[in-house]
C-alpha positions as CSV (number, residue, x, y, z in Angstrom):
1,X,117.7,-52.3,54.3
2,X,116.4,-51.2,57.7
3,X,114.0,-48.3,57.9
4,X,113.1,-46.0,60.8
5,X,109.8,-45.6,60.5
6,X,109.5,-44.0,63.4
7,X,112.6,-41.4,63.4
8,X,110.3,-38.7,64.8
9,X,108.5,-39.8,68.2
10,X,104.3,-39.8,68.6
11,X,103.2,-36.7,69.4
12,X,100.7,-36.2,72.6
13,X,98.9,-34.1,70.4
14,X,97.3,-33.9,66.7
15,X,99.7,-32.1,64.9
16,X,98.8,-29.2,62.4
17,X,100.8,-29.5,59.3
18,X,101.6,-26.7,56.6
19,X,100.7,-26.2,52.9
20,X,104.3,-27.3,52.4
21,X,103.7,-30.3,54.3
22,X,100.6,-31.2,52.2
23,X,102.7,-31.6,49.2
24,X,104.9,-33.6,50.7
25,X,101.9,-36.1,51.5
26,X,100.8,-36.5,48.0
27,X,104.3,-37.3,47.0
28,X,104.1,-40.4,49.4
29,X,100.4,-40.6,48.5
30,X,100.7,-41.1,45.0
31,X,104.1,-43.7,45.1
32,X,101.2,-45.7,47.8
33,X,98.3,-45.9,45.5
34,X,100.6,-46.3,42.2
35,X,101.7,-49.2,43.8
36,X,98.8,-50.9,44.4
37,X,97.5,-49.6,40.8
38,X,100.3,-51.5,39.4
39,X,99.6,-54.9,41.2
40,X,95.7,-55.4,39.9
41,X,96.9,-57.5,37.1
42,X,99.0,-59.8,39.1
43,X,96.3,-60.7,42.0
44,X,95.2,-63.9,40.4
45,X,94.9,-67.3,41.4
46,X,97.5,-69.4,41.7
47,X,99.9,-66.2,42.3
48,X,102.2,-66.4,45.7
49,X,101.7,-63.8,47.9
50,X,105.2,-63.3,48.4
51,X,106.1,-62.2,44.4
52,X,103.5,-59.7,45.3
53,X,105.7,-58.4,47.9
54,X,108.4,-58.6,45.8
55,X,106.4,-56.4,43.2
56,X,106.0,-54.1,45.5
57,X,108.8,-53.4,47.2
58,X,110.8,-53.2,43.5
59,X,107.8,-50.5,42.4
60,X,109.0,-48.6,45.7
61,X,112.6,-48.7,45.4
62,X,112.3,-48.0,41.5
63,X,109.9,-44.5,42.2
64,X,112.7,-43.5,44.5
65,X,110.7,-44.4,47.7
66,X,111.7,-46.7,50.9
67,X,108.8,-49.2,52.0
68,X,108.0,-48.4,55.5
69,X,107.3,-51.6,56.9
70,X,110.5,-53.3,55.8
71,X,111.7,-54.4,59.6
72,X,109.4,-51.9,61.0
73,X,108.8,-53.6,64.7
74,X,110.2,-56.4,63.2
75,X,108.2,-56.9,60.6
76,X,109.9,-58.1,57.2
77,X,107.7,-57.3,54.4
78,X,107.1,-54.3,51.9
79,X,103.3,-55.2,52.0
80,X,100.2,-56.6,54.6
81,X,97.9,-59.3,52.3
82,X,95.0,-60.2,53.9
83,X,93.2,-62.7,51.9
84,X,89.8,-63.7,53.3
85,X,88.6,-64.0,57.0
86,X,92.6,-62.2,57.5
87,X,91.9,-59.1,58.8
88,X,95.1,-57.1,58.6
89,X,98.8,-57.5,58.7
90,X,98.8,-61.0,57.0
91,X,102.7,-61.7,56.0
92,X,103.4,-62.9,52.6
93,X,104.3,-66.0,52.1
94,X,104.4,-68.8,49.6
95,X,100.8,-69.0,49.9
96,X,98.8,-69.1,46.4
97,X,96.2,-67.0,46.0
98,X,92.6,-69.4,44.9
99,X,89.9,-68.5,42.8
100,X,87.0,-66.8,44.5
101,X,89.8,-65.0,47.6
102,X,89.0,-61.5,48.2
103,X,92.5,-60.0,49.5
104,X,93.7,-56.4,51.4
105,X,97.0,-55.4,50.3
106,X,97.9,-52.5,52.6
107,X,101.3,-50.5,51.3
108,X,103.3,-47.3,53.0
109,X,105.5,-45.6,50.9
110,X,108.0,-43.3,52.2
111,X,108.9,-40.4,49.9
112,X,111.1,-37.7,51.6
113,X,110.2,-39.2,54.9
114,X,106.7,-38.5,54.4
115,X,104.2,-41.8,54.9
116,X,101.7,-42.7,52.1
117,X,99.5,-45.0,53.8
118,X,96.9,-47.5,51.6
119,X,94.6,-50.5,50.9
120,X,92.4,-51.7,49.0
121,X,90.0,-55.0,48.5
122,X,91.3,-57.4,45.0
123,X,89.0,-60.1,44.0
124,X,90.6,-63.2,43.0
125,X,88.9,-64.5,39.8
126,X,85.2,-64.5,40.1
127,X,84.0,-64.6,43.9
128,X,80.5,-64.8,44.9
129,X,78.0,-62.7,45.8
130,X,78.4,-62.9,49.7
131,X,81.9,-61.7,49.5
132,X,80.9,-58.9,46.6
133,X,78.8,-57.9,49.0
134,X,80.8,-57.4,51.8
135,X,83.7,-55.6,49.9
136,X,80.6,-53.1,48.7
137,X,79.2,-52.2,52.0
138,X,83.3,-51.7,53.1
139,X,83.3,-48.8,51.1
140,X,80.4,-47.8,51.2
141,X,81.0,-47.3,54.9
142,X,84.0,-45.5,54.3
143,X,82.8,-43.2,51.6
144,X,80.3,-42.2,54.2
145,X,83.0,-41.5,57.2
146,X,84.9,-39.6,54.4
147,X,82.2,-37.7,53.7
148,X,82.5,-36.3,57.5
149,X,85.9,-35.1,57.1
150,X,86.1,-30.8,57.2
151,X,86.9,-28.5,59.9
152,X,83.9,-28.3,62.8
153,X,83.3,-31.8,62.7
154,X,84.6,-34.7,65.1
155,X,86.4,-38.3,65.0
156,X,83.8,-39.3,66.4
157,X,81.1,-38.1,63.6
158,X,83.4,-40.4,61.0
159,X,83.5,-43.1,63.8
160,X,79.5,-42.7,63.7
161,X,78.7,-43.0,60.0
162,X,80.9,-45.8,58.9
163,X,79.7,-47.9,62.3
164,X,76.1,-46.6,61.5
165,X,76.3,-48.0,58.2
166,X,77.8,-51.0,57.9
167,X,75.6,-52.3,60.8
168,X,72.8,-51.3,58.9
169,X,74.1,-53.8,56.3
170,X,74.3,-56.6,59.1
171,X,77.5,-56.3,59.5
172,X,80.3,-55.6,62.1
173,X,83.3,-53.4,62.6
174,X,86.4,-54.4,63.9
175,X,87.1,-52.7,67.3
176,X,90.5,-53.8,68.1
177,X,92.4,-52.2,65.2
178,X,92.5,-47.8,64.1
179,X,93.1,-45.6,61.7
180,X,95.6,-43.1,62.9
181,X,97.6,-39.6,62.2
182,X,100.6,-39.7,60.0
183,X,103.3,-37.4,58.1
184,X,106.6,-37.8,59.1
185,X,105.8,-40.4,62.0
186,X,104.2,-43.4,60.3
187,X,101.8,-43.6,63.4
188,X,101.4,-40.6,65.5
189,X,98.3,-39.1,67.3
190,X,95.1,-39.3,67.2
191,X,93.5,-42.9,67.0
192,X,91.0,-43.1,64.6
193,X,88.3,-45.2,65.7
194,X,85.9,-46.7,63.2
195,X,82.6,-46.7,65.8
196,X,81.2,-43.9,68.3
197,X,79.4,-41.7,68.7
198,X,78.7,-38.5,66.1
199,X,79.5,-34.9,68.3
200,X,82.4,-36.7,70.6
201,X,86.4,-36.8,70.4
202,X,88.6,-34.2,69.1
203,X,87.5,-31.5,66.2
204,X,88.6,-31.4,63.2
205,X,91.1,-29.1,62.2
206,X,92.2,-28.0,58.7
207,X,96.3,-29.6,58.5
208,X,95.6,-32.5,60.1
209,X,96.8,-36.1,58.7
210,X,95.2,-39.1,59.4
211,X,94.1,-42.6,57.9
212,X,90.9,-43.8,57.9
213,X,91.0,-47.7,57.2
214,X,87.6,-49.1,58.8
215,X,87.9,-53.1,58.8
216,X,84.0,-54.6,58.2
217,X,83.3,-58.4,59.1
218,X,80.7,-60.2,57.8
219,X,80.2,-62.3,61.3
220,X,80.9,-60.6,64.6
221,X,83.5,-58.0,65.6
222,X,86.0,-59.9,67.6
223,X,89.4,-60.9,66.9
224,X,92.6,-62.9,67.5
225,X,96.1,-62.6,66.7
226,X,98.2,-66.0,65.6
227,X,101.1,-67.4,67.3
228,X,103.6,-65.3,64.3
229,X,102.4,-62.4,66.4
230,X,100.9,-60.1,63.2
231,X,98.3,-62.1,61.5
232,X,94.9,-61.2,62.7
233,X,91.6,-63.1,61.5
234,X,88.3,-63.1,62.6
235,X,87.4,-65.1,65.7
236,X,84.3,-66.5,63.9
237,X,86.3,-67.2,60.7
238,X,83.7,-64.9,58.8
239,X,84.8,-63.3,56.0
240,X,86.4,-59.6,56.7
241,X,87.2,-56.8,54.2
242,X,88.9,-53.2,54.9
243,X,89.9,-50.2,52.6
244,X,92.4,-46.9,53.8
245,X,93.5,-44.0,52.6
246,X,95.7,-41.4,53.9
247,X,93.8,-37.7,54.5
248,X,94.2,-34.3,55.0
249,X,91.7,-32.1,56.3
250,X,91.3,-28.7,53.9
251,X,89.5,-25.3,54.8
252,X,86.3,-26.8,53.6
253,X,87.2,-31.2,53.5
254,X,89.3,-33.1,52.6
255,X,92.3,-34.5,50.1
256,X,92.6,-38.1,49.3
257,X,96.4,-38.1,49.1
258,X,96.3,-41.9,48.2
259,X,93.6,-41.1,45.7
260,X,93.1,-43.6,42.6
261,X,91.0,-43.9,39.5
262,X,91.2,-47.5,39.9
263,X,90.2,-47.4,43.8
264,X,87.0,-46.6,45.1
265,X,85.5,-45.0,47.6
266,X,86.1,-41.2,46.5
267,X,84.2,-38.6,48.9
268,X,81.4,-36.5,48.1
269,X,82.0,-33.1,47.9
């Protein structure tokens, strides 16, 4: 089945969405983070990354949801896993899954054409302390940029505390890849950048919807994309972690739409 993502067109500005519209958002938000809920017991080693996909996109289609990046630009998959120095959008494949991986899967559900938009960090087995490490100071750094999120305050003050941070940590953040608004377009205004500086870009508003999905390497920031034209890894081959949620601002934060029990970071509030 083919799926127009994008059946509305990107804005050329932030839109500002209704109470109504926050409902439909947790909808989507909770098929998105059910989804991933439901494949912690199956991301072990030896597992193909394609069955996961296949998980996933029968979890979707059985909660009455379309998955939003079947043929979406071309792309053919239900889910993005991202084992290792991957950074995002790594396909599924027949690829096994080895003891010690640490692996993003990143799902969108549609529900009622609204976007759920997730990931989260699995660890394969028992992984080492390096790569523990790294998935802890991931969301750490975005509990901190969540933590940002209410009306008065500006991209670039999330941009500022997850950069702030993770640097702080001795480690980098990818610049080549954003967060961005969402609803009824799958990726609509604004870009939302994961380093800045605190006081600059747009303010925050209470109705916007928006991911934030900062991408932390262990070695330095840059990236490549492979020849299959998705796949992006780390230019150094250093390991690379990333979390996302979708968000709403409030009168006085935030809502985690793709809020989990089983998946950390949760703000502060």
């Amino acid at each position: 089945m083919t799926v127009d993502s994008d059946y509305m067109t990107r804005s050329d500005t932030i839109r500002i969405h209704t109470a109504e519209d926050f409902e439909g958002m947790r909808r989507a938000g909770k098929i998105a983070s059910q989804c991933l809920d439901m494949l912690i017991p199956y991301v072990v080693p030896g597992v193909k990354t394609s069955y996961l996909d296949d998980l996933a996109r029968q979890f979707i289609f059985d909660h009455g949801a379309l998955p939003a990046c079947v043929f979406y630009r071309g792309y053919q998959y239900t889910v993005c896993i991202s084992p290792n120095h991957v950074v995002c959008h790594g396909m599924p494949s027949d690829k096994t899954l080895k003891e010690g991986d640490i692996v993003n899967i990143d799902v969108t559900a549609i529900v009622d054409g609204w976007h759920g938009d997730t990931s989260r960090m699995y660890e394969v087995g028992q992984v080492n302390q390096k790569a523990r490490r790294l998935v802890d100071v991931t969301y750490e750094s975005m509990r901190l940029g969540l933590e940002q999120i209410k009306p008065g305050n500006t991209f670039g003050d999330i941009a500022h505390a997850i950069q702030k941070y993770a640097e702080s940590q001795r480690c980098s953040v990818v610049r080549d890849f954003c967060g961005h608004g969402l609803g009824q377009v799958f990726h609509d205004n604004p870009n939302v950048l994961h380093f800045g500086r605190a006081g600059t870009g747009p303010v925050l508003q209470e109705g916007m919807f928006f991911t934030v999905e900062p991408m932390i390497n262990l070695g330095r920031p840059e990236v490549k994309v492979l020849n299959d034209g998705w796949t992006a890894v780390t230019r150094d081959k250093s390991l690379t972690a990333q979390c996302e949620h979708s968000i709403g601002v409030t009168k006085d934060g935030l809502e985690l739409f793709t809020a989990s029990d089983l998946f950390r970071p949760l703000p502060v509030l």
